[in-house]
C-alpha positions in Angstrom: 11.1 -23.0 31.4 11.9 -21.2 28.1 9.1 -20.1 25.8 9.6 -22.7 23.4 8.5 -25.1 26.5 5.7 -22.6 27.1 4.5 -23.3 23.4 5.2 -27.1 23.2 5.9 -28.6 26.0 8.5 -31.0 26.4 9.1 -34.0 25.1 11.8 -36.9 25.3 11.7 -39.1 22.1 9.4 -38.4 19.4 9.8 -41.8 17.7 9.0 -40.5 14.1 12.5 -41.0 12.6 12.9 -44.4 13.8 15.6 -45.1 11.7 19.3 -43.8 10.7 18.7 -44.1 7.3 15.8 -42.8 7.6 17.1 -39.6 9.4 19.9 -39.8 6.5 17.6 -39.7 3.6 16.0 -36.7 4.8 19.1 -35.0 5.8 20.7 -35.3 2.4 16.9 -33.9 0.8 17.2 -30.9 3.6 20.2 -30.0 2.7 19.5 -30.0 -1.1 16.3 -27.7 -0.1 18.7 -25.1 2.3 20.7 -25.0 -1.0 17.9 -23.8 -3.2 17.6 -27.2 -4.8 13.8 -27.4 -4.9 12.9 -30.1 -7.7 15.4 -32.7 -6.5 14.2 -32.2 -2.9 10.9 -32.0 -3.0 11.8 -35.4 -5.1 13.3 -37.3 -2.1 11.2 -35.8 0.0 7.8 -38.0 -1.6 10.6 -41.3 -1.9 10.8 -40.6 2.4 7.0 -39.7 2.3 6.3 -43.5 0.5 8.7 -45.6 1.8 8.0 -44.5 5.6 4.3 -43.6 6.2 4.4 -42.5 9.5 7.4 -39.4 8.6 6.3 -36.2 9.6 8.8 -34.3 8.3 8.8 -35.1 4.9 5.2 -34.6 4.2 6.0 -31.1 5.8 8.8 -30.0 3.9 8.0 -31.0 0.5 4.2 -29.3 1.5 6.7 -25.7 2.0 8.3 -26.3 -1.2 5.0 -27.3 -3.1 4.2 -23.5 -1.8 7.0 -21.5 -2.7 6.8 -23.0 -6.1 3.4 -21.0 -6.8 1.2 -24.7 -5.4 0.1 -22.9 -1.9 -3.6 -24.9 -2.2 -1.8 -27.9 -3.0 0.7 -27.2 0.0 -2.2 -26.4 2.1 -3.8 -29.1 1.6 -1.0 -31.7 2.7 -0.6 -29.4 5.6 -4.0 -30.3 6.5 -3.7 -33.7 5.6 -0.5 -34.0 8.1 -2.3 -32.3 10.9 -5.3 -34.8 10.6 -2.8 -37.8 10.3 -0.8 -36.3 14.1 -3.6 -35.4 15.8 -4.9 -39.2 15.5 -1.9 -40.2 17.1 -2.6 -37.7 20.2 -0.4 -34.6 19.0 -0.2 -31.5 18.5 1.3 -30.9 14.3 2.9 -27.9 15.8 4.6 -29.7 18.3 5.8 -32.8 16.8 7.2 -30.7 13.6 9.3 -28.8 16.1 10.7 -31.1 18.4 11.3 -33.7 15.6 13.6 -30.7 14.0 15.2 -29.7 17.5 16.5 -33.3 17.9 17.2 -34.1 14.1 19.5 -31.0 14.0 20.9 -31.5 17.0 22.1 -34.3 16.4 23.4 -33.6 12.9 26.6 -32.4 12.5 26.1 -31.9 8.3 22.8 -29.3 9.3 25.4 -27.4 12.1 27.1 -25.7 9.2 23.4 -24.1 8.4 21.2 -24.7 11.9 18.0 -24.4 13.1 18.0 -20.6 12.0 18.2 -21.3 8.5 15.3 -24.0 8.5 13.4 -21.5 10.7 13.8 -19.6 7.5 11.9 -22.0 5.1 9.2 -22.4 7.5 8.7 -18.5 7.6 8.7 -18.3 4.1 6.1 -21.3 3.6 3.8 -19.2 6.4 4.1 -16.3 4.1 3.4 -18.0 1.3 0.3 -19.9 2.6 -1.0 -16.5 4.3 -0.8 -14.2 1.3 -3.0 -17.1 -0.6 -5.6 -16.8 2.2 -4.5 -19.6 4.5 -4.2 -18.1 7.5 -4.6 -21.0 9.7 -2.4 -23.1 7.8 0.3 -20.3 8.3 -0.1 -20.0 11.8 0.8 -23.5 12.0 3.9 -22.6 10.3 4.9 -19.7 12.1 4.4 -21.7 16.0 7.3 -24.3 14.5 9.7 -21.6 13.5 8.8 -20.0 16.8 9.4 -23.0 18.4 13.2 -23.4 16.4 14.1 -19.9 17.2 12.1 -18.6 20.4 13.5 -15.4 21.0 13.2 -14.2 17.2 11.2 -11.5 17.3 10.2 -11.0 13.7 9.3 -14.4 13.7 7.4 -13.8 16.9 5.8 -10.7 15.6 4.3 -12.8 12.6 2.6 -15.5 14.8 1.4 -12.7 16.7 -0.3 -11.1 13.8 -1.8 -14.2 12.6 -3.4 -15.0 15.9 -4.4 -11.6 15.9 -6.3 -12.1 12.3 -7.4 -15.4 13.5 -9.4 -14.1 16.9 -6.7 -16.0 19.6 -6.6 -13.0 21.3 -5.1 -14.5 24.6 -2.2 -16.5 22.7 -2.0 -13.7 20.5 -0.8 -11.1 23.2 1.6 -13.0 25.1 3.3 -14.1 21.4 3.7 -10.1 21.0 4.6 -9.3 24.3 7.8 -12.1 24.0 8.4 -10.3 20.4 8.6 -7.0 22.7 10.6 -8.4 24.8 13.3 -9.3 22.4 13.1 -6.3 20.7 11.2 -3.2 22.3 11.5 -1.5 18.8 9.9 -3.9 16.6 7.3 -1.4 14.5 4.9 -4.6 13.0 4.7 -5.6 17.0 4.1 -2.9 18.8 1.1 -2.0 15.8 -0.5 -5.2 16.2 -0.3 -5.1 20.2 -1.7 -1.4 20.0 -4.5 -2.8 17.6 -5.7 -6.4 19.6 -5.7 -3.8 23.1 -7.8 -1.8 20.8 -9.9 -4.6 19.7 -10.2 -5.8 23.4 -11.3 -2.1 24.6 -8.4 -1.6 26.5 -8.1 1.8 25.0 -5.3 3.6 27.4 -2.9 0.7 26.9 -3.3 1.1 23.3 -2.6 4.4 23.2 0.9 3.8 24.6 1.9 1.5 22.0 0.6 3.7 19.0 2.2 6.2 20.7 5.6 3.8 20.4 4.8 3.3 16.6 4.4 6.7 15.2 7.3 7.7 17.0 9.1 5.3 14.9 7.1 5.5 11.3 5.3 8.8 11.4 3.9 8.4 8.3 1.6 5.1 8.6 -1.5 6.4 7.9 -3.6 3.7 9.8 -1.4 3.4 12.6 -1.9 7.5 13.1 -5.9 6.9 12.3 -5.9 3.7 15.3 -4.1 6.0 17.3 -6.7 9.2 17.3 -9.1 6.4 17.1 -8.1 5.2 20.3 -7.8 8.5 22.1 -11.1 9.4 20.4 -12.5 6.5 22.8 -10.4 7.8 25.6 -12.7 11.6 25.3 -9.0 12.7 24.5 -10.8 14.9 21.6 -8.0 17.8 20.9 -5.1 15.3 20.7 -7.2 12.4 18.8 -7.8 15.5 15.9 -4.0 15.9 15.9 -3.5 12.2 14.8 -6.5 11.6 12.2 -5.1 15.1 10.7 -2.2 13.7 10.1 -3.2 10.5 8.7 -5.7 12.5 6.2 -2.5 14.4 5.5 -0.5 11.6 4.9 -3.6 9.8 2.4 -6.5 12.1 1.6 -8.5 9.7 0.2 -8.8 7.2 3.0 -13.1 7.2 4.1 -11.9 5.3 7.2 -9.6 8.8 7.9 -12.6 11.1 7.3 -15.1 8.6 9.6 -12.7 9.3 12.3 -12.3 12.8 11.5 -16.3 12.7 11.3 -17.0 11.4 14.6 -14.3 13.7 16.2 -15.8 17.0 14.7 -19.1 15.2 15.9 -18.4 15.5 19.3 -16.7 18.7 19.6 -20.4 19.9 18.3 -18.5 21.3 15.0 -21.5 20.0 13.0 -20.8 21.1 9.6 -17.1 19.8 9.3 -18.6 16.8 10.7 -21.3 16.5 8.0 -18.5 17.5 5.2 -16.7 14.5 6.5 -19.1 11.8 6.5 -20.5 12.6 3.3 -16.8 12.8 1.8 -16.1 9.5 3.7 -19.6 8.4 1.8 -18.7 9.7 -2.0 -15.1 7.8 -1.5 -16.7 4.7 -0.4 -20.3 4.0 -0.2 -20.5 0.7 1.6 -19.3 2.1 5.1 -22.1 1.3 7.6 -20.0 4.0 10.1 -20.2 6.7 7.7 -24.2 6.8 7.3 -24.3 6.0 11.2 -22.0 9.0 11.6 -24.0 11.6 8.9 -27.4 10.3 10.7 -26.0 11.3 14.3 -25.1 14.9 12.5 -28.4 15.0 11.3 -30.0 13.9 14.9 -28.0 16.7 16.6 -28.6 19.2 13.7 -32.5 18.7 14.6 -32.6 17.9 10.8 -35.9 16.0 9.7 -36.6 12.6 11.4 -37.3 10.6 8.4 -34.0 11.3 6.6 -32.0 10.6 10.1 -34.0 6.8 10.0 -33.4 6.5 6.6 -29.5 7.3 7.3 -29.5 4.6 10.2 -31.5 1.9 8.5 -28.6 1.7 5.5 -25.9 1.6 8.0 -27.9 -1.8 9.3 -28.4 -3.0 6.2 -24.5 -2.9 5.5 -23.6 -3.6 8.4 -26.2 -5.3 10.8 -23.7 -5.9 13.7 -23.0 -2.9 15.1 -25.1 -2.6 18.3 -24.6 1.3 18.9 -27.0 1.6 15.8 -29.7 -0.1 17.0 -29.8 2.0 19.9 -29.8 5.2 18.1 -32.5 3.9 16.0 -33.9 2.5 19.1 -34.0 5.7 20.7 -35.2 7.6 17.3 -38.7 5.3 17.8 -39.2 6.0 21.0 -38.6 9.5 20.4 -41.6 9.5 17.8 -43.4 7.7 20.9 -43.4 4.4 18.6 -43.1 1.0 19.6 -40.7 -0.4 17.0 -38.3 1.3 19.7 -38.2 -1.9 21.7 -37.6 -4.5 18.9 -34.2 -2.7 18.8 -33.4 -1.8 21.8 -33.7 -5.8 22.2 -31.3 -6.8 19.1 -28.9 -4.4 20.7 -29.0 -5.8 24.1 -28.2 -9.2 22.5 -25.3 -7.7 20.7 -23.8 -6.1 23.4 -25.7 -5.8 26.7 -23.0 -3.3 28.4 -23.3 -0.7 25.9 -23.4 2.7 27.6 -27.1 3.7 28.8 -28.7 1.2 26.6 -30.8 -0.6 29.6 -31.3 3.0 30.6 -33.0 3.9 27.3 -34.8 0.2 26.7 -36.4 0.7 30.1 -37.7 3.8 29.6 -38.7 3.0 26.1 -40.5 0.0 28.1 -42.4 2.8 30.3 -43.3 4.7 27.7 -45.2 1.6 25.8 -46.5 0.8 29.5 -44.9 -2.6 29.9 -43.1 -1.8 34.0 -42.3 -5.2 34.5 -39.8 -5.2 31.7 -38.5 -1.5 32.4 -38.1 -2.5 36.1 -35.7 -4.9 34.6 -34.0 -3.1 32.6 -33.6 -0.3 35.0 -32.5 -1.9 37.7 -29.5 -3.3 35.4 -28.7 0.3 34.1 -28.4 1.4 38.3 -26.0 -1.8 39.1 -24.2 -0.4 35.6 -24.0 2.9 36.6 -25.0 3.6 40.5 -24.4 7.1 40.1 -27.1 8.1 37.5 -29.5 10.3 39.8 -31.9 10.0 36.6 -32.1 6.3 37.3 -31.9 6.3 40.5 -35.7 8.7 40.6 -37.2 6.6 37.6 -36.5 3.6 39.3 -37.8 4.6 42.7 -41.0 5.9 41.1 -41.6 3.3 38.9 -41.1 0.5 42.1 -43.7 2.4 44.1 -46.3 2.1 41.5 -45.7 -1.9 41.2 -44.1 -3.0 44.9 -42.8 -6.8 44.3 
């Protein structure tokens, strides 16, 4: 089973061109359209569209050349429209597009001159067209038939990998690139977006392979060398993750994201002041960052600067971006800190972010001990020891705190 079967499926007679002169009409309009001749094809394409309701094809094509001639909301629209229309017959628009092409073509000697490669080519450029206006489901759509017309092109693989990457399919997304890696282990725009969904997935080592891969071939893409030190920033890998964001800030000194990275690096290696520098240049270059005031306030925290301005700092990174868990547990932590019980209302909203966050039931349960409510620290404390088993902290808390209330 090839990957176009992988995609599709199979499927013996689609019954939408139930007629040769059918099948001739839009031959002659396809042909016109491979030849650049856009008016009079997108002009037989609506005589089809009218005189047999149930084409597919039609519809679809003259949708691709509504787009490329500047109409993508238009186009978009009829792609929609189509969709609705084949998915009340039981199918899949993907599908039936595809494998009505496969067996139209291959059946038509006047389309051999051209092929399947060359109308692979108009679908491509009607998925550009509709993703560059904002469709991006709508070009995804697009880019599965041309991967379905010419399975082991990798570019066109690479770009339905990207857009299922953009559109959260994370599963589909990967083994779409993987297939575009297969056929060609060099591709640059695949071996990025792998390295970035493994680094959206937390699978940090593996992504550090492939970005590895793609700054070896473009060493001068400055995201893909601030992903990379990202990603070995993650990994603890500190001295080699400084290499890479030095580079990218290098390659664009005005990027915040850069500096953020460059921040949080500095951060950890204790160098305090460059970190400071760094968040506050990431800050005057872009003042909407929720990392950068998260980053500045941790400086501040370890500095042993004053408490209020390190709240203040964490409170705007919320309020600019209030889904980033790791926040709420620094502020979390800052409360209970102070001995206040505000602590626990975020230790809770991040727990329902993201309840695996490193030592986050560790510090809610303590938090919970310290505002003298043991039944929900023995909760919480008993998850942070099946998290970690090792933490000899836990482990004593835990002990003492079961003592004092036996179940």
């Amino acid at each position: 089973m090839g990957f176009f079967d992988k995609m599709f499926g199979t499927k013996t007679n689609s019954g939408k061109i139930a007629a040769e002169a059918q099948a001739g009409d839009f031959v002659t309009a396809l042909l016109m359209h491979l030849r650049g001749e856009l008016e009079p094809a997108l002009s037989a394409y609506q005589k089809i569209a009218e005189e047999f309701p149930e084409d597919t094809l039609a519809p679809f094509f003259a949708a691709a050349i509504r787009s490329d001639t500047g109409k993508a909301v238009e186009a978009a629209d009829g792609l929609r429209s189509l969709s609705r229309r084949i998915a009340a017959a039981g199918e899949a628009i993907s599908r039936a597009i595809s494998l009505d092409l496969v067996s139209l073509v291959s059946d038509e000697p006047f389309l051999k001159v051209k092929g399947i490669p060359a109308v692979a080519d108009i679908i491509v450029s009607f998925g550009d067209s509709l993703k560059q206006s904002g469709f991006v489901q709508e070009s995804a759509v697009c880019f599965e038939i041309a991967a379905g017309l010419v399975p082991e092109h990798a570019n066109v693989l690479y770009k339905l990998g990207d857009t299922l990457h953009d559109l959260g399919i994370y599963d589909y997304a990967e083994s779409v690139l993987l297939e575009a890696l297969k056929h060609a282990p060099s591709h640059w725009g695949a071996l990025y977006t792998y390295a970035v969904l493994l680094q959206d997935l937390g699978r940090d080592e593996e992504a550090i392979t492939y970005y590895g891969r793609a700054v070896r071939l473009i060493p001068d893409h400055v995201n893909s060398q601030n992903n990379y030190g990202a990603a070995l920033l993650r990994a603890n890998r500190l001295e080699e993750a400084l290499v890479h964001c030095t580079l990218a800030a290098n390659y664009d000194p005005d990027s915040p994201l850069v500096k953020i990275n460059l921040g949080n690096i500095y951060l950890l290696m204790q160098e305090y002041e460059t970190a400071r520098t760094c968040f506050t240049e990431a800050i005057s270059l872009n003042d909407k960052l929720a990392q950068a005031y998260f980053g500045l306030g941790s400086v501040e925290q370890r500095s042993g600067s004053d408490t209020g301005r390190i709240r203040e700092l964490y409170l705007k990174a919320i309020q600019l971006n209030p889904s980033i868990p790791e926040i709420y547990q620094a502020v979390g932590n800052l409360f209970a800190g102070d001995g206040s019980p505000e602590a626990l209302q975020y230790f809770s909203e991040a727990v329902q972010m993201n309840s695996n966050l490193k030592d986050l039931h560790k510090d809610f349960g303590m938090a919970c001990l310290q505002q003298g409510q043991r039944k929900e620290a023995l909760e919480h404390l008993r998850m942070a020891l099946q998290q970690n088993p090792d933490d000899v902290m836990v482990q004593n808390v835990l002990a003492g705190a079961e003592a004092e209330n036996p179940v």
